[in-house]
SEMI-900269 format. One line per 2 residues: number of its first residue (from 0); their letters; for each residue x, z, y of C-alpha. Coordinates in steps of 0.001 Angstrom, whole numbers. Example, Ala and Ser with C-alpha at 12.3 -4.5 7.8 and 13.67 -1.06 7.14 Angstrom:
0> AS> 12300:7800:-4500; 13670:7140:-1060
//
This chain:
0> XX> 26782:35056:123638; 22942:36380:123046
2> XX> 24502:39791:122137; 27138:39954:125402
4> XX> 24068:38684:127299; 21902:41584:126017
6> XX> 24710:44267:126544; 25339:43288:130302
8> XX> 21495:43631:130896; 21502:47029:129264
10> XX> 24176:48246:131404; 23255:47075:134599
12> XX> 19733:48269:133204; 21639:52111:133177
14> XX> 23384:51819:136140; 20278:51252:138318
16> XX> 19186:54014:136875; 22063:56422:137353
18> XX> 22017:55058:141002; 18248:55713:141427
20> XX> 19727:59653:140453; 22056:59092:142979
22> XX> 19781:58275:145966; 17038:61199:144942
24> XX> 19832:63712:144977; 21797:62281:147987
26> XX> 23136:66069:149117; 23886:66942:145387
28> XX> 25503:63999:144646; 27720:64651:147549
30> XX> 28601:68072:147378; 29696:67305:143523
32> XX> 32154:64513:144837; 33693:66963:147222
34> XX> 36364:68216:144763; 37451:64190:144301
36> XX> 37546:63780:147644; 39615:65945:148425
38> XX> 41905:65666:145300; 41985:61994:145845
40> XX> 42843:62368:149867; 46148:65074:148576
42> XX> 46914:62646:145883; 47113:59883:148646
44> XX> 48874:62518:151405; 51244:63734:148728
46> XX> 52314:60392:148069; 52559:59255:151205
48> XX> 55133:62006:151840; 57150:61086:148768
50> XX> 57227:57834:149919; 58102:58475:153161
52> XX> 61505:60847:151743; 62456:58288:150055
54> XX> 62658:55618:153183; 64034:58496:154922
56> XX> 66814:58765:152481; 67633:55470:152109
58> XX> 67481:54981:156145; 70160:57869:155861
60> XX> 71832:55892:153189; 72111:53034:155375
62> XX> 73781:54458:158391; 76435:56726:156339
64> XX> 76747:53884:153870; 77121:53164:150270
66> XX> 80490:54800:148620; 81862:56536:151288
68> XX> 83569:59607:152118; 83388:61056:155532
70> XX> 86568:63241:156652; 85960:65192:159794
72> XX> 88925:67563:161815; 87340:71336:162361
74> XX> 88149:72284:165486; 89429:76260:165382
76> XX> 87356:78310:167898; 89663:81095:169267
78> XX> 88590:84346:170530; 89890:87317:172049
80> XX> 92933:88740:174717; 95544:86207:175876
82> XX> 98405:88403:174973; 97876:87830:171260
84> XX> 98762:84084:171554; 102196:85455:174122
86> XX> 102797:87982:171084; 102301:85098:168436
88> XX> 104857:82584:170685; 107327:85135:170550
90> XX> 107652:85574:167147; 110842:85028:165487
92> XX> 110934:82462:162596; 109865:83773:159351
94> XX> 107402:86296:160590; 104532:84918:159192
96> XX> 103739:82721:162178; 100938:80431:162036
98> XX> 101781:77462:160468; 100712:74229:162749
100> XX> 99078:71118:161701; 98832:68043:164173
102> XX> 95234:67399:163337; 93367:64219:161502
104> XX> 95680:60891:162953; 95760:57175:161637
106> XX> 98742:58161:159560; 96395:60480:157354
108> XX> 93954:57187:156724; 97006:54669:156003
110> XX> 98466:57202:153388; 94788:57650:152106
112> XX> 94602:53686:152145; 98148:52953:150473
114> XX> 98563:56004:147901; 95092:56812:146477
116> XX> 93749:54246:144024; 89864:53249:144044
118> XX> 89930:52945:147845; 88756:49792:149383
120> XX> 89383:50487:153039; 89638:53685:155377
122> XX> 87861:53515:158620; 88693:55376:161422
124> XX> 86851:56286:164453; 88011:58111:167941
126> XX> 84988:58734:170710; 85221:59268:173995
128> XX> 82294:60313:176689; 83190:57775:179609
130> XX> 81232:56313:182356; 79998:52460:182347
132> XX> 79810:50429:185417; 78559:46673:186031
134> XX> 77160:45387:189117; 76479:48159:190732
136> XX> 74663:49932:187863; 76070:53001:186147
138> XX> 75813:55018:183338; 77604:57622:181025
140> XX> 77803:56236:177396; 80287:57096:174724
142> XX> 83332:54603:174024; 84272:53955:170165
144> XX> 87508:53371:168682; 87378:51748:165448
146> XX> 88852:48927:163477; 86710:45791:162288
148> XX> 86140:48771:158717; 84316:50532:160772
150> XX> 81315:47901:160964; 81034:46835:157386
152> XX> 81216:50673:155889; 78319:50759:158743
154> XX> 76415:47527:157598; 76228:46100:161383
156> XX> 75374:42801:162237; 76418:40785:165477
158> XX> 73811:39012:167365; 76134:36948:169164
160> XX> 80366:36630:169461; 82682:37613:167107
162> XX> 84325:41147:165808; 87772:42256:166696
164> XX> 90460:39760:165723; 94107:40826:164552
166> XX> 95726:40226:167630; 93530:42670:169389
168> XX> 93694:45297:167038; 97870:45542:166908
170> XX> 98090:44549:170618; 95537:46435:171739
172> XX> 93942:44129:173716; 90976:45691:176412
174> XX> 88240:43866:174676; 85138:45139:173277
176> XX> 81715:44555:170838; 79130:45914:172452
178> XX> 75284:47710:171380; 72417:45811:171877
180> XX> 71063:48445:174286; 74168:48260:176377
182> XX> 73455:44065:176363; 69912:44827:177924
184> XX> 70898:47128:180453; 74009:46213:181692
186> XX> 73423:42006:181212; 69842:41230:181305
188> XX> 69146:37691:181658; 72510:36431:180990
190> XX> 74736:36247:178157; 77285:38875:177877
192> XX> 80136:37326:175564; 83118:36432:178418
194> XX> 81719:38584:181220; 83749:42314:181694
196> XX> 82092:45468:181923; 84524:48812:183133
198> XX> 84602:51501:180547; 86122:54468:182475
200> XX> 89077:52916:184839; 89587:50122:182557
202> XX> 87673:46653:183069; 86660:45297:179210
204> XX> 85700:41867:178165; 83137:41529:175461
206> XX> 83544:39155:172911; 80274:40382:170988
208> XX> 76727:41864:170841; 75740:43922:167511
210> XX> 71806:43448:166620; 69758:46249:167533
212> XX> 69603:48805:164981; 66340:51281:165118
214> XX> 66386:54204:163295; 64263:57354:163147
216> XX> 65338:59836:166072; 64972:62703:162863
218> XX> 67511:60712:161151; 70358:60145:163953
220> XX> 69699:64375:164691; 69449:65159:160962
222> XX> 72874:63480:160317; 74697:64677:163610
224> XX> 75381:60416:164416; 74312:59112:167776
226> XX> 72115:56022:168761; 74613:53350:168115
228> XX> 72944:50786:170101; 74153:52333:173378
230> XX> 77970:52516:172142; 80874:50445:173138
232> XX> 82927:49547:170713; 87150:48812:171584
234> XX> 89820:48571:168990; 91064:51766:168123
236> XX> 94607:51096:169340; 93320:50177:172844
238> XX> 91479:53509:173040; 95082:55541:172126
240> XX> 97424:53441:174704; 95143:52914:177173
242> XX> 92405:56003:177250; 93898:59090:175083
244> XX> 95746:60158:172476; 95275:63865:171694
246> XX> 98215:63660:169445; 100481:63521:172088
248> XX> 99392:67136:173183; 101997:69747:172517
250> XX> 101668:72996:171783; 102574:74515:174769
252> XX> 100148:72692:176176; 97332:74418:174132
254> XX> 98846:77436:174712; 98541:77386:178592
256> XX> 95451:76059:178443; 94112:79024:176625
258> XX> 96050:81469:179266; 93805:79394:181699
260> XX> 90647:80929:180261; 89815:78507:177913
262> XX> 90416:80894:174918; 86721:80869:173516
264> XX> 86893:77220:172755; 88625:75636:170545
266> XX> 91366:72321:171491; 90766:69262:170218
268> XX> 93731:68220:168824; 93120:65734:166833
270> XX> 93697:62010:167154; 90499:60582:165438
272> XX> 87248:61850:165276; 86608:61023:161955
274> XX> 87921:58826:158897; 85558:56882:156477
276> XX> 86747:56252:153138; 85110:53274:151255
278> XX> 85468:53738:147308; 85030:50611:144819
280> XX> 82938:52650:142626; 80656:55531:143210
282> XX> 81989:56673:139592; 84887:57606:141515
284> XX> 83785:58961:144494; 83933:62881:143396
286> XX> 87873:62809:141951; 88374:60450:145068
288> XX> 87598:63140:147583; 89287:65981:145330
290> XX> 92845:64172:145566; 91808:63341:149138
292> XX> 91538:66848:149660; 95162:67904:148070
294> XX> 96660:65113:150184; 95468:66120:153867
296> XX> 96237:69969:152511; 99590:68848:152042
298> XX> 100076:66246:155338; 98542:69497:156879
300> XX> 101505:71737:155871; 98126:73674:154009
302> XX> 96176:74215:157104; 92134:73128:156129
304> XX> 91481:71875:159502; 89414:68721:158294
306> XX> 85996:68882:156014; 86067:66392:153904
308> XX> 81674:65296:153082; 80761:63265:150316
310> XX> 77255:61667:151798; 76174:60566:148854
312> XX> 76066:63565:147024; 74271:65580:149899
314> XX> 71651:63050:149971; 71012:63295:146312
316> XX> 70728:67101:146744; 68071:66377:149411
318> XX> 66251:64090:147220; 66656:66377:144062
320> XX> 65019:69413:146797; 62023:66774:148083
322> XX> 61133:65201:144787; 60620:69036:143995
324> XX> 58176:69465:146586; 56239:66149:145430
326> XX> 55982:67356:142178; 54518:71059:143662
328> XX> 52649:68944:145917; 51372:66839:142794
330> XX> 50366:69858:141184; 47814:71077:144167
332> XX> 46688:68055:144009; 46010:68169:140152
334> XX> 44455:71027:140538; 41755:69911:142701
336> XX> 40923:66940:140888; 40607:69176:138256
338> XX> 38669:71398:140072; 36146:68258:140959
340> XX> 36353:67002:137559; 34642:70289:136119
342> XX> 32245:70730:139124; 30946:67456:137969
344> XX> 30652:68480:134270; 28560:71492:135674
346> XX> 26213:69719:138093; 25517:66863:135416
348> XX> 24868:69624:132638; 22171:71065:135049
350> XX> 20846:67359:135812; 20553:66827:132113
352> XX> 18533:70424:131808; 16527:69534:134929
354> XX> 15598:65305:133445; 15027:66649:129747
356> XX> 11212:65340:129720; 12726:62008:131861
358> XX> 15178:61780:128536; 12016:61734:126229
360> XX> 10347:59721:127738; 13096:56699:128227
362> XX> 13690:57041:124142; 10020:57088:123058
364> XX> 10173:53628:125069; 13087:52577:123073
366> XX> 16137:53920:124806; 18807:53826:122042
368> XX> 21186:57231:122431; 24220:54488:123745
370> XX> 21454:54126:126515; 20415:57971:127534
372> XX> 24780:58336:126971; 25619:55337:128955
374> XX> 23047:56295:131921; 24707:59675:132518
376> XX> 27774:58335:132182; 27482:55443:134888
378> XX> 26236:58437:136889; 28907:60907:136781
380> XX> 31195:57967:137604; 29269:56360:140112
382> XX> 29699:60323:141652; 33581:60581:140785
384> XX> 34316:56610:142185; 32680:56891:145608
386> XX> 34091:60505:145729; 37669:58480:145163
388> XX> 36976:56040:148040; 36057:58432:150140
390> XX> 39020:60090:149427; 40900:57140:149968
392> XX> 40198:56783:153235; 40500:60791:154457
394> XX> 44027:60605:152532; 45045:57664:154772
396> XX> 43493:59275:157777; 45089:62924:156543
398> XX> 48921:61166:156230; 48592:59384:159942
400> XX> 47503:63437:160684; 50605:65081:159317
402> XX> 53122:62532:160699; 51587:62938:163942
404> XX> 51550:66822:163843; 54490:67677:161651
406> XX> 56752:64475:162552; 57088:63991:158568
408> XX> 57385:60372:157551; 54536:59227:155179
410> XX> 54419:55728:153761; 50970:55149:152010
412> XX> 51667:52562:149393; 49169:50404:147840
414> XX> 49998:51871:144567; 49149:54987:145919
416> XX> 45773:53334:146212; 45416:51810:142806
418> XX> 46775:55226:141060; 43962:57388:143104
420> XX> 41350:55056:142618; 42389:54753:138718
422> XX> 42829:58487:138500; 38795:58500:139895
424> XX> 37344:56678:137745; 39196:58611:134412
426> XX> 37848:61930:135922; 34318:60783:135940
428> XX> 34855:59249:132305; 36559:62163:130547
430> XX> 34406:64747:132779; 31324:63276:132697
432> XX> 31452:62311:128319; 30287:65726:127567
434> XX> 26742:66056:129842; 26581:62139:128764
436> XX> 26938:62924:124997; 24811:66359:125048
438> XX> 21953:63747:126752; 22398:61380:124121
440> XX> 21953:63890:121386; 18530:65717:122321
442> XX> 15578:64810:119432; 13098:62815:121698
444> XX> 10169:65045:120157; 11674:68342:121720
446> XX> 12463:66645:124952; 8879:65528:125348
448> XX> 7737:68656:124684; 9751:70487:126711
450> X> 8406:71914:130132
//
């Protein structure tokens, strides 16, 4: 106990001494610390970023969901003089006339659903822009046609009422779930479940309220989806007897619209906007999408008008390209603490030059050379620590900066914290052994001597 006793009073003996160094050479001291400052603050800012990818990624996640495949209809943009769609009306069978595909429909997602193995559910959605109208209060919104898929591939939640049942999705009842936006606007106050709201020229009823959903604006814009809290939500059937059904379109009538002018825009044929395909395993999702994509060539009569995205995979490629910048991010960052680390070693070389007779003195007292080694080694990590926590705070204060200016998400972690205050304190030990050592080694005769 006598011998810990004595140890502790020897090093706290040292460290008043290496902050007594400290104080006398306040501007020194600082300038040295600058290179841990800021290698600590792009340490912190760096990770901040990373963390803030990766809770962008997994917000993307989220809202495409786990295990899915996304199948989307291309819409053909046609350009150029109306004769060449008269020429191509008139041709004759067999001269290589365009062959015709009636565009992404429910039948594509039950033969995905009954034929390819792996799948769970498909999950179809049709939208339409349509005007809302309640108590003499208007707005345009966007009506969505799904089945009761579409909100578990989609993770939403109500916050009051029920989903679709059976009945309403084979009789296609005029009911609706609607967004938790839509429940503050159009029925605030009061609860909405019973009450109608008029979607177009139809009058609704809702029989539920999703939970609001916030999500980055970056995200929603970066994915092409829309703020889903503003949506109404109607069983797909209703939306195809009672609102549209592009399928029922003929060609003729494509034809005249494009003789109408309308020959630099493509026709939305299609029926739905988009399937979602849930698979069991993400093992499976790659060959899923393959056979998915020799099916609809084939329903298609080989005409690729439908893109068939695998979400997963894209995010992973964004993650793979971002975790690259962290680590060239890291590496600056390295750098500097680097950087600081040897400015240290300099300026504590020079203090031991400048403190040579100091030196002599302390061991012709007694100093033992774990003294003189241990005083300049408190020192240079006195210098390096408060450097860190300095650069602790400009690294929080530099990732509030960036998202602010650049609208980049940053996250600052607490083990971003521990790791730059760790990685601090191990750059004034491992830079600052060398001055401490080269201290500790000086004959006390020579350093008394010296002037």
């Amino acid at each position: 106990m006598s011998l810990h006793y004595h140890w502790s009073v020897r090093t706290l003996l040292n460290l008043s001494i290496a902050f007594d160094a400290i104080r006398q050479n306040k501007l020194k001291s600082l300038l040295t610390s600058l290179g841990i400052i800021f290698g600590v603050s792009s340490v912190i800012a760096m990770l901040a970023i990373g963390s803030g990818a990766r809770q962008e990624i997994l917000e993307q996640m989220s809202l495409l969901g786990v295990n899915n495949i996304i199948i989307k209809p291309v819409i053909e943009q046609k350009e150029g003089p109306v004769q060449e769609e008269s020429e191509t009306s008139t041709m004759k069978p067999g001269e290589n006339q365009k062959k015709y595909s009636e565009g992404l429909t429910l039948e594509d997602g039950e033969a995905i659903k009954q034929y390819i193995p792996h799948v769970e559910f498909v999950s179809p959605e049709i939208v339409l822009e349509t005007t809302i109208i309640r108590s003499g209060y208007r707005r345009s919104g966007k009506l969505v046609g799904v089945t009761n898929s579409y909100f578990e591939t989609t993770e939403f939640q109500l916050l009051s009422g029920n989903f679709f049942r059976d009945e309403h999705l084979e009789k296609a009842v005029p009911v609706c779930v609607i967004g938790y936006d839509i429940s503050v606007r159009f029925f605030p106050g009061e609860n909405p479940i019973g009450k109608q709201i008029k979607c177009g020229n139809h009058w609704l009823t809702v029989i539920g309220v999703l939970k609001e959903r916030r999500v980055a604006d970056r995200s929603f814009e970066h994915l092409g989806l829309r703020n889903t809290n503003l949506d109404i939500y109607v069983p797909v059937k209703t939306v195809l007897l009672r609102y549209l059904d592009r399928a029922r379109v003929t060609r003729q009538d494509i034809l005249r619209a494009s003789r109408q002018g309308e020959v630099t825009k493509g026709v939305n044929y299609n029926q739905i906007d988009r399937l979602v395909v849930r698979v069991s395993d993400s093992e499976y999702i790659t060959t899923t999408a393959e056979v998915i994509s020799r099916m609809l060539e084939r329903r298609h009569f080989e005409v690729v008008d439908y893109e068939v995205i695998v979400p997963e995979q894209l995010l992973e490629q964004e993650q793979q390209t971002k975790r690259i910048f962290n680590i060239v991010l890291g590496a600056i960052a390295s750098i500097s603490l680097v950087v600081g680390g040897i400015g240290i070693m300099n300026i504590m070389l020079a203090s031991v030059m400048e403190r040579i007779k100091e030196i002599g003195v302390r061991q012709a007292l007694g100093a033992t050379r774990l003294d003189i080694m241990l005083q300049f080694l408190l020192e240079a990590i006195t210098i390096s620590l408060s450097g860190g926590i300095i650069g602790i705070f400009f690294g929080i204060f530099l990732s509030y900066l960036i998202e602010q200016m650049t609208g980049i998400s940053t996250v600052v972690s607490t083990v971003s914290i521990i790791v730059s205050f760790v990685v601090s304190i191990t750059v004034g030990l491992v830079f600052g052994s060398y001055p401490a050592n080269q201290a500790a080694r000086r004959d006390p005769i020579e350093s008394l001597r010296y002037e």
